[in-house]
C-alpha positions as CSV (number, residue, x, y, z in Angstrom):
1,X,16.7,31.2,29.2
2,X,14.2,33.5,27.7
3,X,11.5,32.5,25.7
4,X,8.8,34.3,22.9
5,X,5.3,32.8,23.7
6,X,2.8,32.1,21.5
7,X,1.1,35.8,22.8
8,X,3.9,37.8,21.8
9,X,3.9,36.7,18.1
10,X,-0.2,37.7,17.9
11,X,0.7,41.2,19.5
12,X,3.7,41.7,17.2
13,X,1.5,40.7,14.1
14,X,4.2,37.6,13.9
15,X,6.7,39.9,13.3
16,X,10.4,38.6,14.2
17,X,12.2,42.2,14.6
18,X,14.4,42.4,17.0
19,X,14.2,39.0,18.5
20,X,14.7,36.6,15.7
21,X,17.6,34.5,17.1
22,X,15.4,33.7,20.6
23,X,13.5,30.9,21.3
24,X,10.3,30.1,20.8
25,X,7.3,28.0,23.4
26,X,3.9,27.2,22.3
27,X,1.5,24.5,23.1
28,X,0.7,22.5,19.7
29,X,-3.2,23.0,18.5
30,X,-3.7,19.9,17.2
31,X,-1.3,17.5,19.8
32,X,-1.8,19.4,23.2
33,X,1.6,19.5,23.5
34,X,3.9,21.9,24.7
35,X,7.1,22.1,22.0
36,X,10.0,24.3,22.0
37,X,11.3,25.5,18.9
38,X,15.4,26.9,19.0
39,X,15.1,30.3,16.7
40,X,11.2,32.0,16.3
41,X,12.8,33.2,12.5
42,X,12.7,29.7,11.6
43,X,9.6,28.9,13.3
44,X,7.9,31.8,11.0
45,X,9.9,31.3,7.8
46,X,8.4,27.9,7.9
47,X,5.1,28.7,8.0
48,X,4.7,32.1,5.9
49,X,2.6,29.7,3.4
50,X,0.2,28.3,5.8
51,X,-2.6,30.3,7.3
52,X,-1.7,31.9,10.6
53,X,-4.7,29.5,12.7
54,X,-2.3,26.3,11.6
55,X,1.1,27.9,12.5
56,X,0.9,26.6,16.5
57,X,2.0,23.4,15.4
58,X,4.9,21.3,16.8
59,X,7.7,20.0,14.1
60,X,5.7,16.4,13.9
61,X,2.6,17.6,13.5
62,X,4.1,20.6,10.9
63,X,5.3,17.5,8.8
64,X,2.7,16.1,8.8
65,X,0.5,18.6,7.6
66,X,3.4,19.0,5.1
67,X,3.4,15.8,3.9
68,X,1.2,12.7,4.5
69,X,-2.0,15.0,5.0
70,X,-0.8,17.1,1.7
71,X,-2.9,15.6,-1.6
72,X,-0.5,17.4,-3.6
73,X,2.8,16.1,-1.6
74,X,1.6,12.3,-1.5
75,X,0.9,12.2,-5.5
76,X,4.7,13.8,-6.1
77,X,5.7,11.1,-3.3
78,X,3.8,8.7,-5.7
79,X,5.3,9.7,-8.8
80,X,8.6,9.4,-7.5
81,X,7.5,6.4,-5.9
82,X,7.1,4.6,-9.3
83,X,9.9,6.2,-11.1
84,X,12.7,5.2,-8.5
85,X,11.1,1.5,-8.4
86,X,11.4,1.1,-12.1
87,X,14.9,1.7,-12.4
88,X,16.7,-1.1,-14.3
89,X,19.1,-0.9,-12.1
90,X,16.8,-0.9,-8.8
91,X,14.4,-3.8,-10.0
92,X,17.7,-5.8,-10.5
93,X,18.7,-4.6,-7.0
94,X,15.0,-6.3,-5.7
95,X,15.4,-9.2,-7.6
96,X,19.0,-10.2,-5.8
97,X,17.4,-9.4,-2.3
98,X,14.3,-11.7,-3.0
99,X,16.7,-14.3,-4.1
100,X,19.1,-13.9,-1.1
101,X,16.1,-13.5,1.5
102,X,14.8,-17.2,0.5
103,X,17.4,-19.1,0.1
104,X,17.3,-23.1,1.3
105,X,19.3,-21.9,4.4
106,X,16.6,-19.8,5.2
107,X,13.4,-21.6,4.1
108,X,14.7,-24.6,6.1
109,X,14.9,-22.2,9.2
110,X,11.6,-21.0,8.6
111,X,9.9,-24.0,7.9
112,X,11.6,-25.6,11.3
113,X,9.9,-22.5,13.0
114,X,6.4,-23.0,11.6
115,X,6.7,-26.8,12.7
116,X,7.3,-26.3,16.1
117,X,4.8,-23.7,16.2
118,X,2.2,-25.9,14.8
119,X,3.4,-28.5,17.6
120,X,3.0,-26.1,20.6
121,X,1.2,-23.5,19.8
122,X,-2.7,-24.6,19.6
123,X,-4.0,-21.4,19.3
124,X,-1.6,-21.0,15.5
125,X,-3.2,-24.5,15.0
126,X,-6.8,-24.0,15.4
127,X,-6.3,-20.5,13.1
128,X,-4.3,-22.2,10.5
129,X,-6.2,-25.2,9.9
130,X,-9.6,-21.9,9.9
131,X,-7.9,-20.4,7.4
132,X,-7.7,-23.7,5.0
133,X,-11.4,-24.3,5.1
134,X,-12.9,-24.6,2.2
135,X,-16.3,-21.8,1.6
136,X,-19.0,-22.8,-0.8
137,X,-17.6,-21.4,-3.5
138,X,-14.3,-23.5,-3.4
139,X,-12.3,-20.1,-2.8
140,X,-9.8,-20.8,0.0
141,X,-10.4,-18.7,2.8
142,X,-7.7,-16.9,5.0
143,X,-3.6,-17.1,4.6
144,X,-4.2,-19.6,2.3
145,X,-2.1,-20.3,-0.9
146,X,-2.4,-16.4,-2.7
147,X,-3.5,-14.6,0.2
148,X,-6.8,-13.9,1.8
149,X,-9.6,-15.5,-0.1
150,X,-13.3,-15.3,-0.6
151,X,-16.3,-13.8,-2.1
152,X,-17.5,-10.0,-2.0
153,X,-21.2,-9.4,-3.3
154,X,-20.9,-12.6,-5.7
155,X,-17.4,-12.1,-6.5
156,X,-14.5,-14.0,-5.9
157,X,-11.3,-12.4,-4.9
158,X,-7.6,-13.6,-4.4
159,X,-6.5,-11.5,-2.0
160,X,-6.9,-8.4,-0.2
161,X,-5.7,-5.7,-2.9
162,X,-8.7,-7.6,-5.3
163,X,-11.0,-7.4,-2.9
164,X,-9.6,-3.4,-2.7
165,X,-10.0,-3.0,-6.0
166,X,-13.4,-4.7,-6.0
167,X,-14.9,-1.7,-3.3
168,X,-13.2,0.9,-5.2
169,X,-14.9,0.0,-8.2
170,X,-18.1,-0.3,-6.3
171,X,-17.7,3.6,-4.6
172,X,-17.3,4.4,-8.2
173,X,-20.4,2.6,-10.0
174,X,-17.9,0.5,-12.3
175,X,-19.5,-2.8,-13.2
176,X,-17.6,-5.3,-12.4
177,X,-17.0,-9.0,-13.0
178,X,-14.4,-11.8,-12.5
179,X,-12.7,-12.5,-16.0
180,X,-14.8,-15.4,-17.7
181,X,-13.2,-15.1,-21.1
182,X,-10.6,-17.7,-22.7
183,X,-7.3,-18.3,-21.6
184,X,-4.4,-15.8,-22.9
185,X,-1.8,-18.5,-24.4
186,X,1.8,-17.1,-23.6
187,X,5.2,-18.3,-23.4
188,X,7.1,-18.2,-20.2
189,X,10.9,-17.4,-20.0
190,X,12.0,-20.7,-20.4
191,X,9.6,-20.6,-23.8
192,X,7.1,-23.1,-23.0
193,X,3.2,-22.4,-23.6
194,X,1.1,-20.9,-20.2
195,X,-2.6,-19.9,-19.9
196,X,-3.0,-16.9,-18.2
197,X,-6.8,-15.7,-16.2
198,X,-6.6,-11.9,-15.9
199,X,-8.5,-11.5,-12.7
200,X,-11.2,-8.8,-13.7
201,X,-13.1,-7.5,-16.6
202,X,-14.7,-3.8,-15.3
203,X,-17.1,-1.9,-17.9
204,X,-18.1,-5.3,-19.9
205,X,-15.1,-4.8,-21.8
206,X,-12.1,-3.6,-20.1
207,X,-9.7,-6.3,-18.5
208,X,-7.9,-5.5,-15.5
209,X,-4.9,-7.6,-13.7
210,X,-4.0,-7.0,-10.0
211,X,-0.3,-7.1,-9.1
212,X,1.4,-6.5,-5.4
213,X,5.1,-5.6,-6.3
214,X,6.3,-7.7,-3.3
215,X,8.0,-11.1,-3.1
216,X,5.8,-13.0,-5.1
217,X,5.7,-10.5,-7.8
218,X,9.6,-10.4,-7.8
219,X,9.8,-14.2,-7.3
220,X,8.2,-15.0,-10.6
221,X,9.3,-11.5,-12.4
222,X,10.3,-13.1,-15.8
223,X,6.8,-14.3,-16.0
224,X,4.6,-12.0,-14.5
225,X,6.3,-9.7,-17.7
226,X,5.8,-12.5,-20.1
227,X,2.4,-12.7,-19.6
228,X,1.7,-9.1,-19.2
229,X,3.2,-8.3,-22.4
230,X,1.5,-10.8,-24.5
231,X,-2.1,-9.8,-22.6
232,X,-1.5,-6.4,-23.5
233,X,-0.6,-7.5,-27.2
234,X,-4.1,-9.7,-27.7
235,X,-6.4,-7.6,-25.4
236,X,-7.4,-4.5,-26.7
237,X,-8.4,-2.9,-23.5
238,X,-6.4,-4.3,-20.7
239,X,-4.7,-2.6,-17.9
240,X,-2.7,-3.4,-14.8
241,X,-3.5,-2.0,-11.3
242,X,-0.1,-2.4,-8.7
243,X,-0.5,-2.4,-5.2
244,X,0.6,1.4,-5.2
245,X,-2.0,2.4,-7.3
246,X,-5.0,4.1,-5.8
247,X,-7.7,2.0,-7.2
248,X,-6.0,-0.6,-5.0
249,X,-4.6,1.1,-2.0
250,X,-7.4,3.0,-1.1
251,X,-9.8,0.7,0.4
252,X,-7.2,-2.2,1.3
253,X,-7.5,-1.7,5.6
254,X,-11.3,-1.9,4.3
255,X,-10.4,-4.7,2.4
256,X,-9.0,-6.7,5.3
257,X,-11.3,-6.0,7.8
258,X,-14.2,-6.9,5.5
259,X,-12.6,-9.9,4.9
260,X,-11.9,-10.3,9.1
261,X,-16.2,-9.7,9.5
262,X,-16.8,-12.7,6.9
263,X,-14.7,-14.8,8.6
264,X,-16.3,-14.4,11.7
């Protein structure tokens, strides 16, 4: 089978004349591999918006110059992102899965699993019993009840997207604080009185909350709104930061191995 190499295209100013329908061989300038692509038309159609020193790419490492390394692609991913999860119909959709995925057939199972872990296993031992200790500021530390737990620069966190959120507001110069204000009274679905803590206040005046959209979150939906709603009713500046939000996802790998280094 004959093949166009990466030579003939830079002779033929990229030109496909003639010999559109042929194959195409290169050797991929970021991978080092070789690829093959099945028509050199395509090959150039694809690329007639890129600058010709990027078009010796193989199809992964096109997409992903396409996509996850595109600003512009990941914040329309984003967008979409948050639309498609706030469908009525799709929140109702999570809702039904967290239910079904712990249910008492399953939570039984799992909890027979961790138990016979804990029993042979002395390595899970030793790192679970770690993670319970108590540190000096009576913050659990480790996989403890709410996730990783701790203090960053004088400030407690609950987990790893706070202690995110916490170094983003730091690359930024936002002043931060954990929330020291009065309770937020509330009623919960079932119309009885709660306090709520927001977790932050950033600026001296602004009140943040931190929220993952994962089991938890879905677990204890009703509430989570409840409380929301009525923060954002007696708070004049308070805002909500999800775990798909960039003051949050940023630095969270950063987070956790921060978190990891004051373990150790």
């Amino acid at each position: 089978m004959k093949y166009i190499t990466q030579q003939y295209l830079i002779d033929n100013d990229y030109s496909t004349k003639g010999v559109s329908n042929i194959c195409f061989k290169a050797k991929c300038q970021k991978c080092k591999n070789n690829f093959k692509y099945s028509s050199l038309k395509k090959f150039v159609q694809n690329r007639k918006d890129l600058s010709k020193d990027q078009w010796m790419l193989c199809q992964k490492c096109f997409l992903r110059l396409k996509t996850v390394d595109n600003p512009v692609w990941l914040e329309k991913n984003r967008q979409a992102q948050i639309i498609a999860q706030n469908k009525p119909e799709q929140i109702q959709k999570n809702k039904i899965g967290v239910s079904n995925s712990w249910s008492k057939e399953r939570k039984a199972k799992a909890s027979e699993y961790l138990k016979k872990r804990w029993n042979n296993d002395e390595q899970f031992k030793n790192t679970a019993l770690q993670n319970l200790q108590y540190d000096p500021d009576n913050f659990i530390k480790g996989i403890g009840s709410g996730g990783l737990r701790g203090t960053y620069n004088n400030i407690p966190y609950h987990s790893a997207l706070e202690l995110s959120f916490i170094l983003w507001c730091e690359s930024n110069n936002i002043p931060i604080k954990r929330y020291d204000l009065d309770p937020i009274e509330y009623l919960d679905e079932n119309k009885n009185i709660r306090q709520y803590y927001p977790d932050f206040i950033i600026n001296t005046k602004t009140i943040v909350e931190i929220k993952g959209k994962g089991i938890w979150y879905q677990k204890n939906y009703e509430r989570n709104i409840c409380k929301i709603q009525e923060a954002k009713k007696q708070a004049k500046n308070y805002c909500v930061y999800y775990d798909i939000d960039e003051q949050t996802k940023l630095f969270y790998k950063k987070a956790r191995r921060i978190h990891r280094e004051n373990q150790k």
